[in-house]
LOZARO-374531 format. One line per 8 residues: number of its first residue (from 1); their letters; for each residue x, y, z of C-alpha. Coordinates in nm, 4 decimals. Each point is the difference from the previous one (the first is absolute). Last residue first. Example, Ala and Ser with C-alpha at 12.3 -4.5 7.8 and 13.67 -1.06 7.14 Angstrom:
<atoms>
2 = sa = 1.3670:-0.1060:0.7140 | -0.1370:-0.3440:0.0660 $
</atoms>
This chain:
<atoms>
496 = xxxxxxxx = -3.1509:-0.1932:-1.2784 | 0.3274:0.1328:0.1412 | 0.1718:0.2380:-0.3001 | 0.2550:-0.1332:-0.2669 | 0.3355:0.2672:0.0673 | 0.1064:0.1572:-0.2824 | 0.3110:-0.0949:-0.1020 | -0.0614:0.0402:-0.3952 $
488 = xxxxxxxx = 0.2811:-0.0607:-0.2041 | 0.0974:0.1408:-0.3306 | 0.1844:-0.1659:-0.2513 | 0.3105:0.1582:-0.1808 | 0.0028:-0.1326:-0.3771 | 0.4024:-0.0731:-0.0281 | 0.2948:0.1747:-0.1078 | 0.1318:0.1745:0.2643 $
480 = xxxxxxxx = -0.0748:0.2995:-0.1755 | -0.3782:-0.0375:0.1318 | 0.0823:0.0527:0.3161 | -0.0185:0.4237:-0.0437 | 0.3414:0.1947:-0.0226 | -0.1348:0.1232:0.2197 | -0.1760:-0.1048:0.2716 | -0.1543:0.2831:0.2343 $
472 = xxxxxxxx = -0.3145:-0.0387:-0.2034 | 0.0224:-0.3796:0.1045 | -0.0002:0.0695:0.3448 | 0.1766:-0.3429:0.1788 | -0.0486:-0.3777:0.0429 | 0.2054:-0.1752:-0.2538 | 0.0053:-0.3618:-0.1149 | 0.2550:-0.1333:-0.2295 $
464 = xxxxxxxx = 0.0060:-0.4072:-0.0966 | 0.3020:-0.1205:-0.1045 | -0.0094:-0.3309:-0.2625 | 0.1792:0.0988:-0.2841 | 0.2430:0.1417:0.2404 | 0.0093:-0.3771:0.1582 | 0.2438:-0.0809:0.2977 | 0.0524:-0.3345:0.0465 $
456 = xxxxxxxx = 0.2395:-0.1719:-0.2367 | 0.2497:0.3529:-0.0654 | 0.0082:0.0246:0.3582 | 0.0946:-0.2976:0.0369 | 0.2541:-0.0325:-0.2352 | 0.1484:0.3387:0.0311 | 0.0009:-0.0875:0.4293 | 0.1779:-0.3526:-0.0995 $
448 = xxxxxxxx = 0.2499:0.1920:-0.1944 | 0.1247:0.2157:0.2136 | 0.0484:-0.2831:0.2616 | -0.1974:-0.2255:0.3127 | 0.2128:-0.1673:0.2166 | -0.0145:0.1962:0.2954 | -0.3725:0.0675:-0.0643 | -0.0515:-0.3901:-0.0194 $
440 = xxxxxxxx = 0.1865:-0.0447:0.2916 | -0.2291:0.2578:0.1931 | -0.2801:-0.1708:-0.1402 | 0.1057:-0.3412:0.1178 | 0.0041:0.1268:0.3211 | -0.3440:0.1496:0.0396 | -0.1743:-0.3025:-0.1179 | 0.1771:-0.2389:0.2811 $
432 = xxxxxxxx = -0.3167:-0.1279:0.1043 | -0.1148:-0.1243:-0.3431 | -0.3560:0.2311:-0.1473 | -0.3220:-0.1766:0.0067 | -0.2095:0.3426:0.0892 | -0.0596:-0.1129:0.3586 | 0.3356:-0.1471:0.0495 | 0.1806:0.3477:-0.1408 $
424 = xxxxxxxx = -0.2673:0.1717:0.2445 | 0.0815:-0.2186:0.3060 | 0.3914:0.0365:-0.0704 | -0.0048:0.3897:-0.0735 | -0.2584:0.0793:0.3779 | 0.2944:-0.2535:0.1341 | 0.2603:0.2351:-0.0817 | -0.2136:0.3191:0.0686 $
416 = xxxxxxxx = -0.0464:-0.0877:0.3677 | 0.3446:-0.1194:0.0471 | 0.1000:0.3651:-0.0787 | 0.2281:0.2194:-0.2155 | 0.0456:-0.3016:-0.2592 | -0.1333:0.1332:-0.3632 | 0.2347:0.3254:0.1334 | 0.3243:-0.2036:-0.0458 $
408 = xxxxxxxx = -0.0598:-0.0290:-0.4018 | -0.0170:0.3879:0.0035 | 0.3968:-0.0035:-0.1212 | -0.0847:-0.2933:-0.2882 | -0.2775:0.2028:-0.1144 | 0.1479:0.3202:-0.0115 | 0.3427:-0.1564:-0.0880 | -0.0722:-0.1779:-0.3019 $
400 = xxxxxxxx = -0.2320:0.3126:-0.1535 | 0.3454:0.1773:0.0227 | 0.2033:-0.2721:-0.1477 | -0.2313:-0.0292:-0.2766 | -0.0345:0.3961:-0.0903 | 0.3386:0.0181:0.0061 | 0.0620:-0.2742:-0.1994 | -0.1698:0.1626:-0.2505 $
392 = xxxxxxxx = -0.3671:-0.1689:-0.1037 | -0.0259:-0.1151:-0.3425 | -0.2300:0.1962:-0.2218 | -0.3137:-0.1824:-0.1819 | -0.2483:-0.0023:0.2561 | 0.1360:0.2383:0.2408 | -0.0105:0.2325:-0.3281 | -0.3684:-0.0300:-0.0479 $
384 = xxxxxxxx = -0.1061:0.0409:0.3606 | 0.2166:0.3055:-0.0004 | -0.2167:0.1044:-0.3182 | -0.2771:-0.0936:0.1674 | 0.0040:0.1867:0.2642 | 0.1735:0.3649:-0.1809 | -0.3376:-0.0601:-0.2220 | -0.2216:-0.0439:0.2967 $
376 = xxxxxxxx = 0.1903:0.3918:0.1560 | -0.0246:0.1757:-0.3517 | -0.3621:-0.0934:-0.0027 | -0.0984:0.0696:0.3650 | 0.2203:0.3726:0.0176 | -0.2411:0.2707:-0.0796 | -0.1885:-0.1689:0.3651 | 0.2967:0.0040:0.2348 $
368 = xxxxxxxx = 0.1077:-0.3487:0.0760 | -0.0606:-0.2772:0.2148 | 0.1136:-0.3740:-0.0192 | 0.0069:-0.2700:-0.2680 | 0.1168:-0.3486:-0.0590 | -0.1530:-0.3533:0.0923 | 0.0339:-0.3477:-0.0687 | -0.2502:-0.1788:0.1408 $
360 = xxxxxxxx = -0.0515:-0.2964:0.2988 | -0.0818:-0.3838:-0.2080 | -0.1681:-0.2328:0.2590 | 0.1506:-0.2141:0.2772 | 0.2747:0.1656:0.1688 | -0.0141:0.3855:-0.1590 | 0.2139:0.1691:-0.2274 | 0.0607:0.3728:-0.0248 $
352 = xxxxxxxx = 0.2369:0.0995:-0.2777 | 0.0873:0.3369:0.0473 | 0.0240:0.4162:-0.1305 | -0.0431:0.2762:0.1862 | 0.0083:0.3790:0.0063 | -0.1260:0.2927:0.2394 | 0.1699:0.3662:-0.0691 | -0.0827:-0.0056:-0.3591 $
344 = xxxxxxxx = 0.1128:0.1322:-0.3419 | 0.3085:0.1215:0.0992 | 0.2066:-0.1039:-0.2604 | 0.3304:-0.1065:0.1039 | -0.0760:-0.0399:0.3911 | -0.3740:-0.1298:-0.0057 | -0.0980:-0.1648:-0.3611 | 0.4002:-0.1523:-0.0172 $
336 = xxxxxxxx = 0.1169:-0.0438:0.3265 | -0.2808:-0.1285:0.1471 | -0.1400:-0.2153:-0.2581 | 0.3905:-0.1450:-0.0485 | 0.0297:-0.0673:0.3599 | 0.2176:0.2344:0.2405 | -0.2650:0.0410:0.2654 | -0.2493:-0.2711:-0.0519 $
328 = xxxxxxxx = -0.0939:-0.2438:-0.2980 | 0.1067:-0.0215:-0.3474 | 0.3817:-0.2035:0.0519 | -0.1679:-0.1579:0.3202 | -0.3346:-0.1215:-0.1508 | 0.2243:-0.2019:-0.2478 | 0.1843:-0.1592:0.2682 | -0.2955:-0.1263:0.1521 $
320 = xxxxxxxx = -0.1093:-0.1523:-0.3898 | 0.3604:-0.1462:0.0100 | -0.1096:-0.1771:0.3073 | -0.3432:-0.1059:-0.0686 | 0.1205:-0.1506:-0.3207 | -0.1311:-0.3815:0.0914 | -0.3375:0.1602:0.0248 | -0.0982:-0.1338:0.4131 $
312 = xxxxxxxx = -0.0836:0.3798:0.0986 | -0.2515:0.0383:-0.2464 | -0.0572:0.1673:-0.3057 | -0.1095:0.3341:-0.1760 | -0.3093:0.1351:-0.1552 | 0.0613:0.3321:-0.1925 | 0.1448:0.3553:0.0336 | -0.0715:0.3613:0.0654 $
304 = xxxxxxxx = -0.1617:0.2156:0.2898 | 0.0128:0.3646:-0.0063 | -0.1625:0.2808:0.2236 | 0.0039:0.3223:-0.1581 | 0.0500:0.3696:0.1706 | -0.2066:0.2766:0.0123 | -0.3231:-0.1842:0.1256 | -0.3418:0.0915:0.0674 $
296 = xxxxxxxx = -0.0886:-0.0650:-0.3824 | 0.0040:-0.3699:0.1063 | -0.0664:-0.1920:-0.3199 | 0.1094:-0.3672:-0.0013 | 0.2107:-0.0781:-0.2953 | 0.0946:-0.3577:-0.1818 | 0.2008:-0.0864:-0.2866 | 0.0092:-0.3337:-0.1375 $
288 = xxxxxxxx = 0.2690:-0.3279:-0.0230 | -0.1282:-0.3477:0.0718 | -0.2815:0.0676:0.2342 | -0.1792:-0.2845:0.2115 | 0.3107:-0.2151:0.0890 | -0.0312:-0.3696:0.1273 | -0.0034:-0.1103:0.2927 | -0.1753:-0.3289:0.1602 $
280 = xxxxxxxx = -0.1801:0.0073:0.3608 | 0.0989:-0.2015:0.2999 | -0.2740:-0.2826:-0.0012 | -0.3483:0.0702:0.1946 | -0.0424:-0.0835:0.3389 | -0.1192:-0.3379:0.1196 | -0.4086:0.0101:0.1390 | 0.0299:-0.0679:0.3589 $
272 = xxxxxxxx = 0.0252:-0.2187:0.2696 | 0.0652:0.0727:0.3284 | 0.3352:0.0924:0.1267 | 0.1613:-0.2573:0.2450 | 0.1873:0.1480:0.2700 | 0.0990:-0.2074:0.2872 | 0.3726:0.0401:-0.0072 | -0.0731:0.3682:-0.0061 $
264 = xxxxxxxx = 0.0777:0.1087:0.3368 | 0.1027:-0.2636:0.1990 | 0.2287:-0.1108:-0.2655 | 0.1571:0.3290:-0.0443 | 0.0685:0.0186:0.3880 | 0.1712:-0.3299:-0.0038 | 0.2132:0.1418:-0.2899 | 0.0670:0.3206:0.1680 $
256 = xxxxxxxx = 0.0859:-0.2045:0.3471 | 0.2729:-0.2317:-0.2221 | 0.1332:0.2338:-0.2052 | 0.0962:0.2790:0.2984 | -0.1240:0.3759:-0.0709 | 0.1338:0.3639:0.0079 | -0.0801:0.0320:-0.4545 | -0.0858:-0.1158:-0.3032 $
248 = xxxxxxxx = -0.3277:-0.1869:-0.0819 | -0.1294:-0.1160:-0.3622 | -0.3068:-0.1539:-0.0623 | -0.1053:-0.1354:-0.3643 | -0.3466:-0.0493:-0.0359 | -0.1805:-0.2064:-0.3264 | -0.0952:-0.2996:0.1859 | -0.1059:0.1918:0.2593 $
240 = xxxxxxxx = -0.2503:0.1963:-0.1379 | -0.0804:0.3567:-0.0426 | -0.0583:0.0242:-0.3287 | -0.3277:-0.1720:-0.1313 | -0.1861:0.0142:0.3452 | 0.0959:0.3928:0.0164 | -0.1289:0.0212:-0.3517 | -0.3270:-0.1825:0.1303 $
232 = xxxxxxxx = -0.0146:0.1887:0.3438 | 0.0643:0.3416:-0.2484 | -0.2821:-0.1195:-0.2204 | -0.2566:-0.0160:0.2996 | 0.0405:0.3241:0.1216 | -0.0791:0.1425:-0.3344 | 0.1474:0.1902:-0.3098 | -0.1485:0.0953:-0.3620 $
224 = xxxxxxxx = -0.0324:0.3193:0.1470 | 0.3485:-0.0059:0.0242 | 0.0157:-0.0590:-0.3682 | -0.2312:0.2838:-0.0789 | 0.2024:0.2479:0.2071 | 0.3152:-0.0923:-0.2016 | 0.2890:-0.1934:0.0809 | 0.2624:0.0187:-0.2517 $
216 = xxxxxxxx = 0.1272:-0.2233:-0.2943 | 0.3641:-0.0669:-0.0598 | 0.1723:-0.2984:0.0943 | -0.3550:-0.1655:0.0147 | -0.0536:0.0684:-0.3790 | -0.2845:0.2354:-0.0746 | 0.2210:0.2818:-0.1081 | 0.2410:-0.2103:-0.2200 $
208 = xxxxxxxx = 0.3374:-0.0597:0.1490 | 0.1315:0.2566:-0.1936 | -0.2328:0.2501:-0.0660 | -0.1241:-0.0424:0.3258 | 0.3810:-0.0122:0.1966 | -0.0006:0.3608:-0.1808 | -0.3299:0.1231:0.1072 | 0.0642:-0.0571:0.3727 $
200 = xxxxxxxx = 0.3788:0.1316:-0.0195 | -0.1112:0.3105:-0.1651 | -0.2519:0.0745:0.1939 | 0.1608:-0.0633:0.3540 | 0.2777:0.2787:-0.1415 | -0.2486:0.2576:-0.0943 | -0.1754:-0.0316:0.3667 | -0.3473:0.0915:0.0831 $
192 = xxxxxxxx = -0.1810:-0.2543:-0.2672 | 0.0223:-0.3163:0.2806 | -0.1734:0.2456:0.2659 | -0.3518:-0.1072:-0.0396 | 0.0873:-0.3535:-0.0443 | 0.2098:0.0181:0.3170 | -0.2688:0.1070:0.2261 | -0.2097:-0.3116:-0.1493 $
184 = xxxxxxxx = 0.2713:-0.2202:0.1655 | -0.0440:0.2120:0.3347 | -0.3686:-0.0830:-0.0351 | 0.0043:-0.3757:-0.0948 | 0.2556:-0.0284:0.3319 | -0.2830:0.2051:0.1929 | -0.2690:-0.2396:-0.1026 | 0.2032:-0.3218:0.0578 $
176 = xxxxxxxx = 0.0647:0.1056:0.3189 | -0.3476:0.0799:0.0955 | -0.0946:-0.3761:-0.1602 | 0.2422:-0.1880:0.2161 | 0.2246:-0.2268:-0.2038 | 0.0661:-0.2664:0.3503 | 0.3442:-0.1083:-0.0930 | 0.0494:-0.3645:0.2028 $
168 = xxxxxxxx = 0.2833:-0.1508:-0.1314 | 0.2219:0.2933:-0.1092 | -0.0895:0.2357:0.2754 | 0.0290:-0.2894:0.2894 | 0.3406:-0.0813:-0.1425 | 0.1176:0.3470:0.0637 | -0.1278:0.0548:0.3212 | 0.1345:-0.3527:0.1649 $
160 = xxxxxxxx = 0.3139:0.1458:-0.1731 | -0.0265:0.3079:0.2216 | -0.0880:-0.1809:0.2926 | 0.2801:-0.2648:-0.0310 | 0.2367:0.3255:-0.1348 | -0.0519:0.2117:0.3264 | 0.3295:-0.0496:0.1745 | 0.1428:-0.0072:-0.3755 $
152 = xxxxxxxx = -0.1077:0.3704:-0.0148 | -0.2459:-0.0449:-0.3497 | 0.0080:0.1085:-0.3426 | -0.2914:-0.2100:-0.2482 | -0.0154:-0.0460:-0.3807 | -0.2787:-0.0828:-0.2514 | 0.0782:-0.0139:-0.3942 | -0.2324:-0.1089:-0.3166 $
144 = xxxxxxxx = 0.1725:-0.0583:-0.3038 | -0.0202:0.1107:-0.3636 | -0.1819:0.2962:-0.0324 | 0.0104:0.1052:0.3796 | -0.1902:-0.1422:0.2590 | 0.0406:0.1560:0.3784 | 0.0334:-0.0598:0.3400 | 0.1202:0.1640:0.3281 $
136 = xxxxxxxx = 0.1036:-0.1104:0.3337 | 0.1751:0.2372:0.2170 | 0.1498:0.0054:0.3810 | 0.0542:0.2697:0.2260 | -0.1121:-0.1953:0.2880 | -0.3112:0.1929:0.1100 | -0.0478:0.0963:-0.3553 | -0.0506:-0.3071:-0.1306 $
128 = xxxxxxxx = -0.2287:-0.0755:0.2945 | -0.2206:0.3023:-0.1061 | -0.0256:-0.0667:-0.3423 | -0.0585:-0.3561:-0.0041 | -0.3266:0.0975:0.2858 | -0.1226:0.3308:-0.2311 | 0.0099:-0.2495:-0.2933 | -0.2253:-0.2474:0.2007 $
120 = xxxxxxxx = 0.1214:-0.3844:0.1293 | -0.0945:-0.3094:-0.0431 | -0.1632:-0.0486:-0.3310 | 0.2686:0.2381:-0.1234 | 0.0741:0.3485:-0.0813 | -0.0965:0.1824:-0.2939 | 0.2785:0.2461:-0.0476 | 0.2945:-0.3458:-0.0575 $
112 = xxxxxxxx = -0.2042:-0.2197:-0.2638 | -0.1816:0.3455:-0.0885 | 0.3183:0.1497:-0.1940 | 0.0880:-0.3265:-0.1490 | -0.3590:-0.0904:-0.1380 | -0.0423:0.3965:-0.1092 | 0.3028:-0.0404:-0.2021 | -0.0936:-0.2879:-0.1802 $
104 = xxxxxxxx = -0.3632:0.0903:-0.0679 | 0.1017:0.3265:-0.1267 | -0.0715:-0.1069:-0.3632 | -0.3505:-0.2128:0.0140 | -0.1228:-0.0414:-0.3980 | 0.3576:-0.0812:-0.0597 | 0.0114:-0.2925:0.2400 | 0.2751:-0.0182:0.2565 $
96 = xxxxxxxx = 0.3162:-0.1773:-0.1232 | 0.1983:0.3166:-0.0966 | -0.0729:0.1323:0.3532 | 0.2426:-0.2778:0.1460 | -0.0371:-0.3503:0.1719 | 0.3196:-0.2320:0.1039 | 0.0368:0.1181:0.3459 | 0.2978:0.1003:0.1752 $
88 = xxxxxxxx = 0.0704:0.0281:0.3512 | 0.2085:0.2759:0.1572 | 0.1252:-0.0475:0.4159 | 0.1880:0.2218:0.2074 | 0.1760:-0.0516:0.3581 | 0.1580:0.2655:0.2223 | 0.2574:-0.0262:0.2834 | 0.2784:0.1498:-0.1824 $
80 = xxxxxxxx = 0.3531:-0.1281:-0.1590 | -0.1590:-0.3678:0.0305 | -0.0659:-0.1084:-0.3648 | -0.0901:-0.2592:-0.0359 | -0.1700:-0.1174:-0.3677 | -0.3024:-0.2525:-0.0215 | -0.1218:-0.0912:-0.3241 | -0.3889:-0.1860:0.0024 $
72 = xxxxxxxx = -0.1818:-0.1568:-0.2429 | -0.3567:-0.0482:0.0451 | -0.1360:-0.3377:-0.1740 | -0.2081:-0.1202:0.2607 | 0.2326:-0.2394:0.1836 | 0.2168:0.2945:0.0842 | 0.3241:0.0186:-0.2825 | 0.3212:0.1271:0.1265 $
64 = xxxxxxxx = 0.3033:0.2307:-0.1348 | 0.2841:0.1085:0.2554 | 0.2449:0.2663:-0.0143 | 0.3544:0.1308:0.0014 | 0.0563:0.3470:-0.0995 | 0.1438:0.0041:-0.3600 | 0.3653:0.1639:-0.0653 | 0.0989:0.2397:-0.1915 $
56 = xxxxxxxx = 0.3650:-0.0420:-0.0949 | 0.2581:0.2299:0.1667 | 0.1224:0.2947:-0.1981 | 0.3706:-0.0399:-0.1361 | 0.2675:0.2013:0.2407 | 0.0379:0.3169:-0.1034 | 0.3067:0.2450:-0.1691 | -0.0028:0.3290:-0.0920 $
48 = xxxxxxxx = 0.2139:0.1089:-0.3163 | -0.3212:0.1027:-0.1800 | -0.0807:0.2266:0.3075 | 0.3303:0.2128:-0.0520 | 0.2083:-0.0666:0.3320 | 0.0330:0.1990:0.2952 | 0.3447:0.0575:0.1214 | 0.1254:0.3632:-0.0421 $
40 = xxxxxxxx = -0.3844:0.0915:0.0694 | 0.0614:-0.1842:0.3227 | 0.2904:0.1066:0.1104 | -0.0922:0.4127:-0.0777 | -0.3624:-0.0962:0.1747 | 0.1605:-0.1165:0.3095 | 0.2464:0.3149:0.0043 | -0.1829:0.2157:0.1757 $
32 = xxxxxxxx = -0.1942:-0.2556:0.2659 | 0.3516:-0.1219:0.0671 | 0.1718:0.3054:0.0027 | -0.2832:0.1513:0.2489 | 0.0208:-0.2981:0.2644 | 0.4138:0.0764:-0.0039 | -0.0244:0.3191:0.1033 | -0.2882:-0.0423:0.2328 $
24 = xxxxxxxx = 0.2140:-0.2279:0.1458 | 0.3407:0.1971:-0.0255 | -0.2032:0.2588:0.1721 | -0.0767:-0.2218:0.3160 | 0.3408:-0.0884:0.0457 | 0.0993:0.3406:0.0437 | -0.2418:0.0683:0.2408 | 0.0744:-0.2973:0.1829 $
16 = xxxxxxxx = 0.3795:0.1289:0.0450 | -0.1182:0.3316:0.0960 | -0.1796:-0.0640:0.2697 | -0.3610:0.1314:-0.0030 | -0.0955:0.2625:0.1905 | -0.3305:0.0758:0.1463 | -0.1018:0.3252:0.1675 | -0.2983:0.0814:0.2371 $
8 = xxxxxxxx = -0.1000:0.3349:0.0636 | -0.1798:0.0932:0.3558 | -0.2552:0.2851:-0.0302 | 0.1300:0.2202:0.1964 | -0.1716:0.1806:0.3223 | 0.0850:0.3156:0.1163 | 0.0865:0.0694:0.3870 | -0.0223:0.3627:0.0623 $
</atoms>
């Protein structure tokens, strides 16, 4: 009988190659073995490393214009992708609407862009917005009002066309003004619901003064207050273009974006209209006080504590920076001190916040567990104290040096943030190259520039404490800090 095999197949390899092939592998594995060996042998303690010096930031090149009407206009290229943005400023703000009408700002930049136009509907901008995933939006803040627009640059004549049509010709339609007055009112029922919000509201009042346009809030009687008709005037008032400035970055050539610019708002000539009111003058409500705000709700307290600060133009801007580095952040003296060494809080803080045109605040405070509130404002101002009269180590200098020195790069990630920095320096009166004589100033700035300054500005005499928290949780009770302890009432003033 005939059986049948499987047939078997055998491979041999010649000897030689074999060989060779095993040295290989061989050699392959004492490389990959000994690669770590070499280079822990050779690696180099990091303080021994050696870098070339950082290159120098450098400024995109741009282009500054005036239209015949007064707009002025930067343009920055910027041809990485094929997109094109736009931001305009406008000198208005909610601190120059009339205190009888708070909310009139904010409605007026919300319903410039929600309300359509003579020409076209919401539901229409919407739609062919959409169609080219484009945006325009608009808004008033307190001091400036802002409107912006992202388009494909194959659809930036329409877009732009868009975009000046929404500025010009805003049509304030009364639905839109109804359900902008609503969401606004949704906020005034809510504005109680978070401990945090609270205390930052009622502090800025007791400094500011709580019917002082840095301050104040909208209320349902002052949006009552609040017609079509007033938002066309404040519109009028604001939106002008005397008092635009028009920045575009972006896929574009000069000469076509400037001929497109022309065609779009070289015409426009705002009526007239009553001039706004001057910027308003500061000057501080509360010298000194304690302040609490009962939430029985809570088992922790919600601190705020300090006094009016400066500006961003005060001649010790620099050593004040430096100062908010030695408190400030992981490894600051508030952090390390009331957190690490005495655990008194997870949340701390501590800095001088200055703004462009009016005085900002100093501020300290943070979170903490309710038995601890007194033991965790004394801690505060005793650091406050000894910044005050303690020079700095030269540690704590070099180290606040190099975080803001290091993060210098990061003012420059994008063209679009450059020029958003030179149109707000012009707007605000500020010199173009701001930004780099603060970073020599910080470079130059010593120990005993931060004592001084720190010694001229802040005020203990002068620190106002508020607290939001359970006051039978607080013990010991507020009243050991040494002053009368105020009470505030939040409640919220009904619609009439």
């Amino acid at each position: 009988m005939n059986r049948s095999k499987t047939p078997r197949f055998r491979f041999s390899l010649p000897l030689p190659w074999l060989r060779g092939f095993i040295l290989l592998v061989g050699a392959l594995l004492f490389v990959l073995l000994s690669a770590p060996m070499v280079a822990a042998a050779t690696a180099r303690p990091y303080n021994e490393l050696e870098f070339p010096p950082l290159r120098a930031v450098e400024m995109p090149d741009y282009e500054r214009y005036t239209l015949p009407n007064g707009i002025v206009v930067y343009l920055m290229e910027n041809h990485e992708l094929p997109l094109v943005s736009g931001q305009a400023s406008f000198h208005t703000g909610s601190r120059l609407e009339p205190k009888e009408q708070v909310g009139l700002a904010s409605l007026t930049g919300t319903v410039l862009r929600s309300g359509g136009t003579v020409d076209r509907t919401p539901d229409e901008i919407n739609l062919f917005l959409e169609q080219r995933a484009a945006s325009v939006e608009t808004s008033i803040g307190d001091s400036v009002g802002s409107a912006s627009f992202e388009s494909l640059t194959a659809d930036l004549p329409e877009v732009l066309n868009l975009f000046a049509e929404i500025l010009q010709k805003p049509a304030f339609r009364a639905d839109q003004i109804d359900l902008a007055k609503k969401q606004l009112a949704g906020g005034i029922a809510r504005r109680n619901d978070n401990p945090d919000d609270i205390a930052s509201r009622e502090f800025s009042k007791r400094i500011y003064g709580p019917d002082h346009p840095y301050a104040r809030t909208v209320e349902y009687t002052t949006l009552a207050n609040i017609e079509q008709g007033d938002l066309i005037q404040f519109y009028q008032q604001s939106f002008r273009p005397e008092q635009m400035l028009l920045g575009i970055v972006g896929d574009f050539e000069p000469r076509q974006m400037k001929a497109l610019l022309a065609q779009a708002f070289g015409d426009w000539q705002q009526a007239a209209a009553p001039a706004l009111p001057p910027v308003p003058t500061v000057e501080p409500a509360t010298l000194g006080g304690t302040f609490f705000i009962e939430q029985p709700q809570l088992t922790q307290s919600y601190i705020y504590l300090g006094h009016l600060g400066g500006q961003l133009n005060d001649p010790d801007y620099a050593a004040l920076s430096l100062m908010n580095g030695v408190l400030n952040g992981f490894g600051g003296r508030f952090f390390n001190e009331l957190r690490s060494r005495q655990g008194l809080a997870y949340s701390v803080y501590g800095f001088w916040s200055p703004r462009f045109d009016y005085p900002g605040l100093f501020i300290a405070g943070g979170q903490t567990r309710s038995e601890a509130t007194v033991p965790f404002i004394e801690s505060l101002r005793r650091e406050i104290d000894r910044i005050r009269t303690t020079p700095v180590t030269a540690a704590e200098l070099d180290y606040a040096k190099e975080s803001i020195l290091n993060s210098f790069v990061f003012n420059f990630q994008s063209p679009g943030q450059t020029l958003s920095r030179l149109m707000r320096y012009e707007y605000y009166g500020y010199p173009a190259d701001f930004i780099f004589s603060y970073q020599r100033e910080i470079q130059n700035t010593t120990a005993a520039d931060i004592l001084r300054a720190a010694e001229k500005y802040l005020k203990p005499e002068q620190l106002t404490t508020l607290v939001v928290g359970n006051s039978e949780a607080i013990e010991p009770p507020l009243a050991r800090l040494g002053n009368e302890v105020a009470d505030l009432d939040i409640t919220i003033p009904p619609a009439q």
